[in-house]
N, C-alpha and C positions, 0 to 999 in steps of 0.2 A: 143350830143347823144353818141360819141364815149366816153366822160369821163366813163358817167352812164355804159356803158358797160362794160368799164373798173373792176370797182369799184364790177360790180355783181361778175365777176370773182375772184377774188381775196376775196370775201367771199366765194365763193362755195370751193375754195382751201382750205380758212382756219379750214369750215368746213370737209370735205375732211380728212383732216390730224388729227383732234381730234378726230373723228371717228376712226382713223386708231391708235390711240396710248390707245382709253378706251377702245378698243370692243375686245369681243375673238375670236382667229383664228378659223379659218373653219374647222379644223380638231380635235377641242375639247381642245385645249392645252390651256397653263394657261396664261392669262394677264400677260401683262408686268410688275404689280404691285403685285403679287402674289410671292409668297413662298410656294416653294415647300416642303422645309424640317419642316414645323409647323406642320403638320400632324404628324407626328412619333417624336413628342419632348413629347407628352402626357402619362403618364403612367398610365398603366394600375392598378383598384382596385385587390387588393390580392380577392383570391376567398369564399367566405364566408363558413362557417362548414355547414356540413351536416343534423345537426337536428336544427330545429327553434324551437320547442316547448318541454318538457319532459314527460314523464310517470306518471300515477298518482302511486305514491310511495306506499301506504297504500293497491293498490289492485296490487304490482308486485308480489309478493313472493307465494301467493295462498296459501287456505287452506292445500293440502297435505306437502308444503316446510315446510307450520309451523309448522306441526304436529313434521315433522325429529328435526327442529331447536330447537322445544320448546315443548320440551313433555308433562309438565305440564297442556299445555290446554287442552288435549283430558281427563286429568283426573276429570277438572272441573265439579261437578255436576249439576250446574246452567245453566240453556239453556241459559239466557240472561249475564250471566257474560262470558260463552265461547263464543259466539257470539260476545262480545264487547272484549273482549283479542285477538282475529282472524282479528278486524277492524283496530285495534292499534291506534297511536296516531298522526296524522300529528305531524310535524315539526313548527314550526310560519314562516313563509316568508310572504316576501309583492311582490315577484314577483316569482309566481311558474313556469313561463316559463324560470328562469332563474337558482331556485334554490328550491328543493323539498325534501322531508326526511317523513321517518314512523319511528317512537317504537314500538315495543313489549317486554312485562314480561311476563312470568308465572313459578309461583312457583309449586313444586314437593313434594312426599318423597324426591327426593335424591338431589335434585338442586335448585334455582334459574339459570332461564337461561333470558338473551337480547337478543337485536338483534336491527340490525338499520341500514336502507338503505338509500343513500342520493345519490342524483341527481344534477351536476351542470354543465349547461351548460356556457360553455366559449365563450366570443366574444370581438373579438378584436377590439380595436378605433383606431387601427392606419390601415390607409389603404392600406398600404405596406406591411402588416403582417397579414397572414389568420387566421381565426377564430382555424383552425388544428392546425399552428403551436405556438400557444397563448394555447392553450393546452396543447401541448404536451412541453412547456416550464414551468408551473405552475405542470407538472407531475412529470415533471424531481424534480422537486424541493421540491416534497412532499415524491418521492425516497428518494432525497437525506438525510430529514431528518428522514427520520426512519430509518437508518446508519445499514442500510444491509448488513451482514458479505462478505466479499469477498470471493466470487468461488473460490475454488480448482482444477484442474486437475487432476480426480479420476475416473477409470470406462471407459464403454464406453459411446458413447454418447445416446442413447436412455434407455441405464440401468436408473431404479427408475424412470422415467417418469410417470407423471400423464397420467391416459389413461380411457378413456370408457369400462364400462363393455357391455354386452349384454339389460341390465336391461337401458343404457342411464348413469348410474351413474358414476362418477368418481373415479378412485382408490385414496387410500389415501398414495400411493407413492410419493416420488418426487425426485428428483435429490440428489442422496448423496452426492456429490460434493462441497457441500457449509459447509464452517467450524463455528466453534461455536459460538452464538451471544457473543460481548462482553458484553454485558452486563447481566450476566447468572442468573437466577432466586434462589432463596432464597430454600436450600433443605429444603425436608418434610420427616416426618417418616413413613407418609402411602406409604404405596408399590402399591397402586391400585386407579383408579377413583372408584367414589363413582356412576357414572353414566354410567360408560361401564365395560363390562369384557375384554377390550383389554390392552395387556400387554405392549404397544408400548412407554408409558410414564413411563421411571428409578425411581424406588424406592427413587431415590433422591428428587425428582420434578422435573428435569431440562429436556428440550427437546433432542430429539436426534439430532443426525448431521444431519439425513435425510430430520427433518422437522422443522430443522431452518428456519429462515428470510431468503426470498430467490425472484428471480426473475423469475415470470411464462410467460412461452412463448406460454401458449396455449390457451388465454384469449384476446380478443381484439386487438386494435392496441400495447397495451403495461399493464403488472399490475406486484403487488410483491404481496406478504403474508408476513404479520410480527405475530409473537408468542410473548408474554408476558404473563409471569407468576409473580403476584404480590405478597408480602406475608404480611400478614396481623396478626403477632404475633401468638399468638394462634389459631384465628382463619381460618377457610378454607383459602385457597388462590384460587385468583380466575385467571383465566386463560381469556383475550382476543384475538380474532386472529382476525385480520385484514385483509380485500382482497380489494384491489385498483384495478382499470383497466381503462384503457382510450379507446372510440372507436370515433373515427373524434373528437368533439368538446365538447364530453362529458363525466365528468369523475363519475365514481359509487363507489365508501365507503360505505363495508359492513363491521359494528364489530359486532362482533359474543361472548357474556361472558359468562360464568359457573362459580359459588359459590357454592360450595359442602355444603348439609346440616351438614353431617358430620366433625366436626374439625380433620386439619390433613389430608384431600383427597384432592387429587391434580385431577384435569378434564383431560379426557384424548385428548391429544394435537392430534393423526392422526385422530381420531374420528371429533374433531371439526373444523379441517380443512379440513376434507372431508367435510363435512356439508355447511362448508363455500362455500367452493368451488362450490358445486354442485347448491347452489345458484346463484352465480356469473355468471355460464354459461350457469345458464335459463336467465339471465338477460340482459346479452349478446347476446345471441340467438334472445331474445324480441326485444333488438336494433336492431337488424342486419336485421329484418323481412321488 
């Protein structure tokens, strides 16, 4: 009798002690087989961009933008041909939540004018790297190759500044500060657009310093404006301006073209990059809503 007794005890011990080395303490703390530092060895996903889905491109710009942009349509006689010139053209994509665009034409007396709006959103696959700054890295790089005259120190700092009229509009000022594209457009003999009476584009063809290629600070997280003027021998030379702008994770490409009916007329450059512009910053506005 006294072994069996023995023998109980020396199990209740050994359970006893296993108990005491698997089970967690009374005051919530961590087993003895536990690791404290695995918790904070895990890294965190980069934070993802702010728009999941885009615009529909074809209805951003509204009937009155296109009137300003493209004045040929209001002159259309045809109810069903201005109608369908006002709808434009999609883009072809196979993923419009990632990547979206409209055309428009219309021809004039005095122009052929375009126009084209495009929408892409960015998203990053690495999970270290937020959808923003996968953005703002393909932004930089689409700067860099429209080789932007480098800024001057000229003026004060708010002189030629793009600004808001009372009307909403934007002035077609901008920083003079910025020196001449190198790459300078082809002169023309006409002294005047053939589709404004503003005298802001030289008798040469070439842009002025004010409204070179240049970097706007009043648009989105970040945009430029580039000017080119093409020349096309005899014929007109046609004038594109380009407005880029990035806001979080999505960046907007609007080119803006004029082709003078007349050979010889050069577009006039403040005109259509107010134009542009004014566009830009309902579009921007749209994002931002």
């Amino acid at each position: 009798m006294q072994r069996k007794a023995y023998v109980s005890g020396v199990a209740a011990l050994l359970v006893a002690l296993l108990a005491g080395c698997t089970g967690s303490s009374d005051d919530g703390g961590t087993t003895d087989d536990s690791n404290p530092g695995d918790a904070g060895t895990a890294t965190a996903a980069a934070e993802p961009g702010r728009y999941a889905t885009l615009p529909e491109p074809c209805g951003a710009a509204g009937q009155e933008m296109l009137d300003l942009l493209l004045p040929g349509i209001k002159q259309l006689t045809d109810e069903d041909q201005r109608e369908k010139a006002y709808e434009g053209t999609p883009t072809i994509t196979y993923d419009t939540d990632r990547k979206a665009g409209c055309r428009w034409k219309a021809e004039s007396a005095d122009a052929t004018d375009r126009l084209s709006v495009d929408f892409s959103r960015v998203v990053s696959y690495d999970t270290a790297v937020s959808d923003d700054s996968e953005a703002e890295q393909l932004f930089a790089a689409r700067q860099e190759k429209a080789d932007l005259p480098e800024p001057t120190s000229s003026g004060s700092d708010d002189e030629g500044t793009a600004s808001a009229d009372p009307s909403g509009s934007l002035s077609s000022s901008a920083s003079p500060s910025t020196s001449a594209s190198s790459s300078s457009p082809s002169p023309s003999s006409s002294p005047s657009s053939s589709s404004s009476d503003s005298s802001s584009t030289p008798s040469d063809g070439t842009t002025p310093a004010e409204l070179q290629p240049r970097v706007l600070d009043d648009l989105g997280d970040e945009a430029f404006l580039d000017d080119e003027l093409s020349s096309s021998g005899s014929t007109a030379q046609q004038r594109t301006v380009t407005v880029a702008f990035r806001t979080s994770n999505v960046i907007v490409t609007i080119e803006y073209e004029e082709q003078p009916a007349t050979v010889g007329a050069v577009p006039d450059s403040a005109e259509m990059q107010d134009r542009a512009r004014k566009l830009a910053a309902q579009l921007a506005d749209a994002l931002a809503e």
